[in-house]
N, C-alpha and C positions, 0 to 999 in steps of 0.2 A: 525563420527556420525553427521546426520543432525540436527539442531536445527533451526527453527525459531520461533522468541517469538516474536506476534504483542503486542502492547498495547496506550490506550489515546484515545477510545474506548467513548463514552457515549451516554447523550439525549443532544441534543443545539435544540435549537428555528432556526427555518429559516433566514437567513442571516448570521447566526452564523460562530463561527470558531473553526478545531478543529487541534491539532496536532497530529498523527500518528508517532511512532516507531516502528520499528521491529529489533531486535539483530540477527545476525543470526551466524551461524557456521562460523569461518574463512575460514574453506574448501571448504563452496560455495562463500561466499563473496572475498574470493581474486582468484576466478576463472571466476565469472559469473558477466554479466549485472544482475541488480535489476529490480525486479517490485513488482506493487501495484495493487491487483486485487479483484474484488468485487462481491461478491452474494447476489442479493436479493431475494426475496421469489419466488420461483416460477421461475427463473430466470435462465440462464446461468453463469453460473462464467464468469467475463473481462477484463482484462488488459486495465489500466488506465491510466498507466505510467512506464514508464523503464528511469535505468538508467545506464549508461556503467563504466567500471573500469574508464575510467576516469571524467565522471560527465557527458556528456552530455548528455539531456535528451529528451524524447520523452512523447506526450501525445496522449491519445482518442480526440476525438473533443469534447467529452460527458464534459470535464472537462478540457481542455485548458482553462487558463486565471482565471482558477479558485480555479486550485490544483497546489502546485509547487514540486516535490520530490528532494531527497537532499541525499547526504550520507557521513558518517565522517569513512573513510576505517580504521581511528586509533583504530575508533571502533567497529569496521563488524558492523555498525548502519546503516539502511537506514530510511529517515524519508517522512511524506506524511505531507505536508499543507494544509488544506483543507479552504479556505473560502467562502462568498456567499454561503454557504449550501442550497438545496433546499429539501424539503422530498425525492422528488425521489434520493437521494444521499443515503437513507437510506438501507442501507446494514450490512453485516459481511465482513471484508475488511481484507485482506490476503495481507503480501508479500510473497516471494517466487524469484529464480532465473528467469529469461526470457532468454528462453522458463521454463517453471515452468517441462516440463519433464525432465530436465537438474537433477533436485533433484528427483519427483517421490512422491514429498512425502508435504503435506501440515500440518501449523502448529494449532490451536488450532481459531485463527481470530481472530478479535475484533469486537464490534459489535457495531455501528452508525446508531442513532436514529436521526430523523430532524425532529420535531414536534414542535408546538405550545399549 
């Protein structure tokens, strides 16, 4: 059964900082890379950030240097850091396995507000 639960979600003020969890199925998490992917209004869904069974990670250039993702496999956790927010960060932020067709299947999101 797939499961992924985003959360840590909110409003921050620009330059702010937020942290992002998602728990997800052990069935995907001890088979697949991770990612962190984001829809905003009107937008395409994106892949921001992967990370592989063993940690090492990759980013968009949209968010190098500015998001770092992370994962504790003890606890099918993968997590998103996000600092220097800018509004246009402002999205519903999703993980999911990379490629996200790998599951098929997306969870509920969390949703980040970057406002003043």
């Amino acid at each position: 059964q797939v499961q992924l639960v985003e959360s840590g979600g909110g409003l921050v003020q620009p330059g702010g900082s937020l942290r992002l969890s998602c728990a997800a199925s052990r069935s995907i998490f001890s088979i697949y890379a991770m990612g962190w992917y984001r829809q905003a209004t009107g937008k395409q869904r994106e892949l921001l950030a992967s990370i592989t069974k063993s940690g090492m990670p990759n980013y968009a250039d949209s968010v190098k240097s500015r998001f770092t993702i992370s994962r504790d496999n003890a606890k099918n956790t993968v997590y998103l850091q996000m600092n220097s927010l800018k509004p246009e960060d402002t999205a519903v932020y999703y993980c999911n396995a990379n490629p996200w067709t790998a599951t098929g299947y997306w969870g509920q999101g969390t949703q980040v507000t970057v406002s003043s």
